[in-house]
C-alpha positions in Angstrom: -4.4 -56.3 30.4 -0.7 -57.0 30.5 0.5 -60.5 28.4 4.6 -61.4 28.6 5.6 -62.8 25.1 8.7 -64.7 26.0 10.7 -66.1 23.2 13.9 -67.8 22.2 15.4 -67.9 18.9 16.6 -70.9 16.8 20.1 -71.8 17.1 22.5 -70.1 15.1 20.0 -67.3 14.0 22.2 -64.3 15.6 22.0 -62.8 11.5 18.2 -63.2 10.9 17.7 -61.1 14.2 19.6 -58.5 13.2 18.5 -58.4 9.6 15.3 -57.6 11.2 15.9 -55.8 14.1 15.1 -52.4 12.5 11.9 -53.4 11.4 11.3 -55.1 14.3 11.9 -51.8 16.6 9.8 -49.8 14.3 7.0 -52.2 14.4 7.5 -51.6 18.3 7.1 -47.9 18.1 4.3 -47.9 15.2 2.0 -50.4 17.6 2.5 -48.5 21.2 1.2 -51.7 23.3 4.9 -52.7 24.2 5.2 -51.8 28.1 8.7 -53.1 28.5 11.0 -55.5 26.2 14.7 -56.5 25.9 16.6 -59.2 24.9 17.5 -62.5 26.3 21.6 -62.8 26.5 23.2 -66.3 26.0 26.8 -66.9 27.9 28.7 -64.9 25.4 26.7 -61.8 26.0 24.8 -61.8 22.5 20.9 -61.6 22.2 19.2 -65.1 21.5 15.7 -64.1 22.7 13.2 -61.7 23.8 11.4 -60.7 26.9 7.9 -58.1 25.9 5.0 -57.4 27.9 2.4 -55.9 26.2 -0.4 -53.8 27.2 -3.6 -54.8 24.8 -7.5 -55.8 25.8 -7.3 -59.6 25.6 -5.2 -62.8 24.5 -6.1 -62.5 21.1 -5.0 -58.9 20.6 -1.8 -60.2 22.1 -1.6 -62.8 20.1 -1.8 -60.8 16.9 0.9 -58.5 17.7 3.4 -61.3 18.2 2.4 -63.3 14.6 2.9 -59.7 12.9 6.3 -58.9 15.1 8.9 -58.9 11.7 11.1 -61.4 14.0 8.4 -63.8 13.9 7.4 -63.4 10.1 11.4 -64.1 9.5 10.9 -67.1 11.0 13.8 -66.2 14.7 12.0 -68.1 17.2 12.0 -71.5 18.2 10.3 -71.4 21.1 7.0 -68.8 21.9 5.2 -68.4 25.3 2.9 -65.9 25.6 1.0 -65.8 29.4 -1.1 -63.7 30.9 0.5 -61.5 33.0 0.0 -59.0 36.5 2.1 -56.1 36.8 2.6 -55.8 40.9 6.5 -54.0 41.3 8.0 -51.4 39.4 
């Protein structure tokens, strides 16, 4: 089953993103339930949230993976949305 974790990042937290944005990418790799992801871009082209669908059994798998993301144990997001989610182009 496919979830989309959509977040945005607090204002002003351009540094804790990238502080963490190794870890973050590793944690990516080391799990293998990330389908797609990519950054959201604000008007000046830098990255002020996230886009990631992931490919686990149930909501709760889902929702595990996004508390033990390292962007969200830094404390980046303002906002989370995590929804169920049906892959039907591409």
């Amino acid at each position: 089953m496919r979830f989309a974790l959509m977040t945005k990042d607090k204002p002003g937290a351009l540094q804790t993103r990238m502080d963490n944005r190794a870890a973050h990418l590793d944690y990516v790799a080391e799990t293998g339930v990330v389908d797609l992801a990519g950054p959201f871009l604000d008007d000046d082209g830098q990255m002020c949230g996230s886009l990631i669908v992931l490919e686990v059994p149930d909501m709760a798998a889902a929702e595990d993976w996004a508390a033990n993301d390292p962007y969200a144990k830094a404390g980046l997001f303002e906002e989370v949305t995590l929804r169920a989610w049906k892959k039907v182009i591409g």
